[in-house]
N, C-alpha and C positions, 0 to 999 in steps of 0.2 A: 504494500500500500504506500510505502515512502514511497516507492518511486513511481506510481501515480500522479503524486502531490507536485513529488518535483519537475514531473512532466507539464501538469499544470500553470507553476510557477513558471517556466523558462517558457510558457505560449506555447505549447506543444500539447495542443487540445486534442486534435485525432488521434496522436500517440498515446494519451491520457485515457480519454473514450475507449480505444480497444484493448486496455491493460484493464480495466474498470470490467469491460463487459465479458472479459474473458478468466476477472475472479470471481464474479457473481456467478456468472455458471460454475467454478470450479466449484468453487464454496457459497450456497446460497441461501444458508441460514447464517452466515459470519457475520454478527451486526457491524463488527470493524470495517471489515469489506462495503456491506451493505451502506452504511452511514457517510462511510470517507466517498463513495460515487457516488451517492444522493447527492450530495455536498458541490461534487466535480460536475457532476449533471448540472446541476441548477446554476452554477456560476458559469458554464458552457451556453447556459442559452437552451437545455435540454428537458426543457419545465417540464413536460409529458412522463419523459424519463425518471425527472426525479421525483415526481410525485405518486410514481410508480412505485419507486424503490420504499419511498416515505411511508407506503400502502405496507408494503410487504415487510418492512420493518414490523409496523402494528401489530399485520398479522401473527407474528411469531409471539406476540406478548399472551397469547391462547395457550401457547405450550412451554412458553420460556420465559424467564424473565427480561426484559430489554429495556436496559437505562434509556430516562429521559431526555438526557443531553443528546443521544444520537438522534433522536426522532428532531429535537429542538432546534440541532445543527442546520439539517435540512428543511425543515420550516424555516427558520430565520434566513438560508440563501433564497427560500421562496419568497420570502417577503413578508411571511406570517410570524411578524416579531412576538403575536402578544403569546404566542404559543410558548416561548422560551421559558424557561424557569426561572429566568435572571428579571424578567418583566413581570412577574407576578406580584399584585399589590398583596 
């Protein structure tokens, strides 16, 4: 997943995308996985994508437990600040 990020950082978005989409299939209940390309999705421009993964994140809180920050991460690249934990009154 580092080197997702870093692919990210250095604008290297389509390199990023297919390391992304090709650890979610590998591992597709990993929230680390899961959270770090929701995250890459949404700051790509990839809203469908990452609201997808935001989706599938949830869903696993049925059978597992899954911190709030990772769902929060990705809501707050969408734009759904008041979702964060840090906004909460």
């Amino acid at each position: 997943m580092v080197l997702v990020l870093d692919y990210g950082q250095k604008h290297m978005g389509s390199e990023a995308l297919a390391k992304c989409d090709k650890a979610i299939e590998s591992l597709p209940e990993d929230q680390l996985v899961l959270t770090n390309c929701g995250k890459g999705y949404g700051l790509m421009g990839r809203r469908q994508q990452a609201l997808a993964v935001k989706t599938r994140v949830e869903g696993l809180s049925a059978r597992l437990y899954v911190g709030p920050f990772g769902i929060a991460l990705i809501a707050d690249t969408l734009g759904y600040n008041d979702t964060a934990p840090w906004c909460a009154a």
